[in-house]
N, C-alpha and C positions, 0 to 999 in steps of 0.2 A: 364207349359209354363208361366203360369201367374208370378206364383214364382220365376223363372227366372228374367222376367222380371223388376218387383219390384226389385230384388236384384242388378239388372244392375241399375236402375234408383238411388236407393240408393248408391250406389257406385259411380257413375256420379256426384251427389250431393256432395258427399265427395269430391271430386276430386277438384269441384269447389268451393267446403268452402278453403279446402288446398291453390288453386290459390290465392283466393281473399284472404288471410291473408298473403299467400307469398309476395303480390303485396301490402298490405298495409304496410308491415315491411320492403318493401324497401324506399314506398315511405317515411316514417317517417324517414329511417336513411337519405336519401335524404335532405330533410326537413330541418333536424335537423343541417345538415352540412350547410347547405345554411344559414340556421340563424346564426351558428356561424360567416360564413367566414364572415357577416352582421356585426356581432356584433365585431371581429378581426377590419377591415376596421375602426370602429369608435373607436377603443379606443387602442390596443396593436402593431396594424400594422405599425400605425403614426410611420413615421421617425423623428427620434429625433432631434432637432435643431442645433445640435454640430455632426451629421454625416454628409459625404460628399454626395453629391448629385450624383445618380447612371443614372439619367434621365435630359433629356433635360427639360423637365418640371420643374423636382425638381430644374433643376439650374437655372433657370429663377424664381424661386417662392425664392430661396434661394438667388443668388445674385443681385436681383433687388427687395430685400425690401425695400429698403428707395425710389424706385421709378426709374424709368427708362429718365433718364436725359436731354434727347434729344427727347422724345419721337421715340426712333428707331422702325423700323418695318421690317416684314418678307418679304417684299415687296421688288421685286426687282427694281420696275419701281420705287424705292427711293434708289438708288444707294450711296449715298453721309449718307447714314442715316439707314444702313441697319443691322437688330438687328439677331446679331450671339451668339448661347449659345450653350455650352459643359459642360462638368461634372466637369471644374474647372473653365470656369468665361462664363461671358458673356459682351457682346461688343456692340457698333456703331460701323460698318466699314464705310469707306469714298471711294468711287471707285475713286473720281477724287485726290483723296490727295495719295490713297496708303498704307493707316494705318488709324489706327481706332481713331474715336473722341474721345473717352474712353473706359475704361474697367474696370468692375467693378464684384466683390468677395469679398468675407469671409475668415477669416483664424481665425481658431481653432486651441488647441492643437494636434488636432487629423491630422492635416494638414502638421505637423512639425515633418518629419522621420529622415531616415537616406538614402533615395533612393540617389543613384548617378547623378549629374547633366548628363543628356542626349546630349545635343549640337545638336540634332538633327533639327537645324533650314530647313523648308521647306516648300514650298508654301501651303497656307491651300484650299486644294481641295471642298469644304463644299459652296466654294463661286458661285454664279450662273455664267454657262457659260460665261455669256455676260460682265462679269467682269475682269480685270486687274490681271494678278494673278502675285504680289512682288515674288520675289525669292531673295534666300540667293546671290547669283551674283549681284546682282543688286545694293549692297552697297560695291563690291569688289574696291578699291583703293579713296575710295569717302574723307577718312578720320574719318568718323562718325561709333559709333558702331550702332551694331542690338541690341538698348535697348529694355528690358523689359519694359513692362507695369504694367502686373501681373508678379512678380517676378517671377524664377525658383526655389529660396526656399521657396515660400510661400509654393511650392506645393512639396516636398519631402516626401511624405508619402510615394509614389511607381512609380518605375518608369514611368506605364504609364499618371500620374498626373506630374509629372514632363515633361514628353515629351510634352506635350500640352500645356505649356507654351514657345513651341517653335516654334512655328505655326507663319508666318508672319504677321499674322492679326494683334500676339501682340507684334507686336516691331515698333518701332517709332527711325530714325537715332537722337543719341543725339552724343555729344561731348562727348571724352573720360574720358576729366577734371567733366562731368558731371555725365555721367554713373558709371566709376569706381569709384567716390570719391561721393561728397555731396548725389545723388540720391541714391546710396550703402548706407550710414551713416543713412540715413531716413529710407531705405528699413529694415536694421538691427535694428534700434530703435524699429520699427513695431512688429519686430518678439519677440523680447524681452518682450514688455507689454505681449504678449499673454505667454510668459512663464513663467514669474515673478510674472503676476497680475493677473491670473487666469482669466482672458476675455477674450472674442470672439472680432474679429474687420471687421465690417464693410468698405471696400474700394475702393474708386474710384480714377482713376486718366486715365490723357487727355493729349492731347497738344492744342495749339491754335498756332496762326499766320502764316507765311509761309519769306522760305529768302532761295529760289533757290531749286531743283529740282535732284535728282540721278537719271540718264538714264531715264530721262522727265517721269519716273514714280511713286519716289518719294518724297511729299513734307517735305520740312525742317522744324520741328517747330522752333518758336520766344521762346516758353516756353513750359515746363513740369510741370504739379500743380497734387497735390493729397491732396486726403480729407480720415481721419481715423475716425472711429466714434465705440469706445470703448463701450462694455456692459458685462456684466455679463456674466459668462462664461455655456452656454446651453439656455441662454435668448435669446427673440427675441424683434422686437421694440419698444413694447409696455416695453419696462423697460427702455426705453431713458426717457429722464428728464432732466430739465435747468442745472443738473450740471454731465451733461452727457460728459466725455471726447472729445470732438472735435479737430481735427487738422490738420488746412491745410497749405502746401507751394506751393507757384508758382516760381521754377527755372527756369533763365536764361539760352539756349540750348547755352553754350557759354564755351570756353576755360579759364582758368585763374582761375577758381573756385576752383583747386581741394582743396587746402586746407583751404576753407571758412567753418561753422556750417551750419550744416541745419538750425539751428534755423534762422537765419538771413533769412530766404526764407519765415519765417511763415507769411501768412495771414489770411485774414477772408474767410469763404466759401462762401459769401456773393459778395465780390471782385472778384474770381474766374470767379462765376457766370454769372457775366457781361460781364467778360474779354473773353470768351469763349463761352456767348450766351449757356448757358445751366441751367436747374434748377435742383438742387439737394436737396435730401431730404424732395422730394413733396411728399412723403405718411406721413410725420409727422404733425399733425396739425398746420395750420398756423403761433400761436402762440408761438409755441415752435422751430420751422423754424426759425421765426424773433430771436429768444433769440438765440438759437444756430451757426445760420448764420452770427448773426455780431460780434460775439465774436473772436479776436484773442489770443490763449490761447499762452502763451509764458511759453515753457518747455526747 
């Protein structure tokens, strides 16, 4: 009996060495995994500078590096100043104007497909209840198009990058002499540096003033300005420098234009700024702000 015994107890032992190494060689491959996803996370995971942004996060961290202009916010009880981002730009919407203060993005090579322009202009749903929502109607016989802000080619990489720059938030009525002609000539210039010159470009562009109203919902700009700011292609801010490409126009939202240069529009980022009560390019240090700010580069 005793033999028995002892022999159960020894085997019971066994059992429990077995467990407890079972339970250690899990928990080590466990362990082990964890430290990698750890060590993935800081060094192999990073999204590359020159990918498109798959998160709301990433595209706020991506197209409001040089700083967020207006200080826009999530906040709805700031109607007039309310910061909307997707996985191809991000914005100030205006609830009392109808269209957005700015909107501001990246364009990469990797930005520049062959998707089909979508046309799918339509109210952007995203906007809080208590808010105004433009619809594509609401500019039917007014005379002025549904301009872009952030182009429809910036974002041809696929169609649904494309569709999203048809969202009302980002279109602003301009005149036809303005949209199809001078702001098209600009918008193509743009896309050209990044394919010729091997750069990424940083871009914002706004309206300011007001001169009458579509279906009292929305307002007219005085003007359309944008600001481009060239870098190295996969770089990020920290590679701007005084002789860092800068280039801004402020167009007249006005008929007669179409066969004018962009160039004629170009000003200082500087001028804008005032003109439109915004600051731009406040995460670069001060001093490099003032040098690049008042510079107007004639190309």
């Amino acid at each position: 009996m005793k033999n028995k015994t002892l022999i159960g107890g020894i085997i019971a032992l066994i059992i429990l060495v077995i467990i407890a190494l079972f339970c250690w060689s899990v928990g080590k491959k466990i362990n082990d995994r964890l430290r990698g996803d750890e060590t993935n996370a800081n060094t192999t995971v990073q999204q590359p500078t020159n990918a498109p942004p798959t998160t709301p996060v990433q595209a706020e961290k991506a197209y409001l590096a040089l700083g967020n202009p207006s200080g826009a916010t999530i906040d709805p009880s700031n109607p007039d100043n309310y910061l909307m981002v997707n996985p191809a730009y991000a914005l100030s919407y205006n609830n009392s104007k109808g269209t957005a203060n700015w909107v501001s993005w990246r364009v990469t090579s990797s930005d520049l497909g062959e998707a089909d322009r979508q046309n799918n202009f339509r109210p952007d749903d995203r906007l809080p209840k208590s808010f105004t929502r433009v619809t594509p109607s609401d500019y039917t016989g007014s005379g002025f198009d549904r301009g872009h802000l952030c182009p429809s080619a910036d974002r041809s990489s696929s169609a649904e990058a494309n569709s999203l720059t048809f969202l009302m938030t980002n279109m602003v009525p301009q005149t036809p002499d303005l949209n199809r002609n001078v702001w098209a000539d600009f918008e193509s210039y743009s896309r050209d540096l990044v394919r010729k010159n091997n750069v990424d470009l940083y871009i914002v562009a706004g309206v300011y003033g007001a001169k009458g109203r579509l279906k009292k919902k929305v307002t007219v700009p005085t003007n359309c300005w944008k600001v481009i700011v060239a870098i190295p292609k996969g770089a990020d801010i920290s590679a701007i420098n005084e002789k860092t490409l800068v280039i801004a126009v402020d167009m007249p939202n006005v008929q007669g234009i179409d066969k004018q240069n962009w160039q004629k529009f170009q000003t200082s980022v500087r001028t804008i700024e005032q003109k439109a009560n915004i600051n731009l390019l406040s995460n670069l240090p001060q001093n490099l702000q003032d040098a690049l700010e008042t510079q107007t580069d004639k190309k």
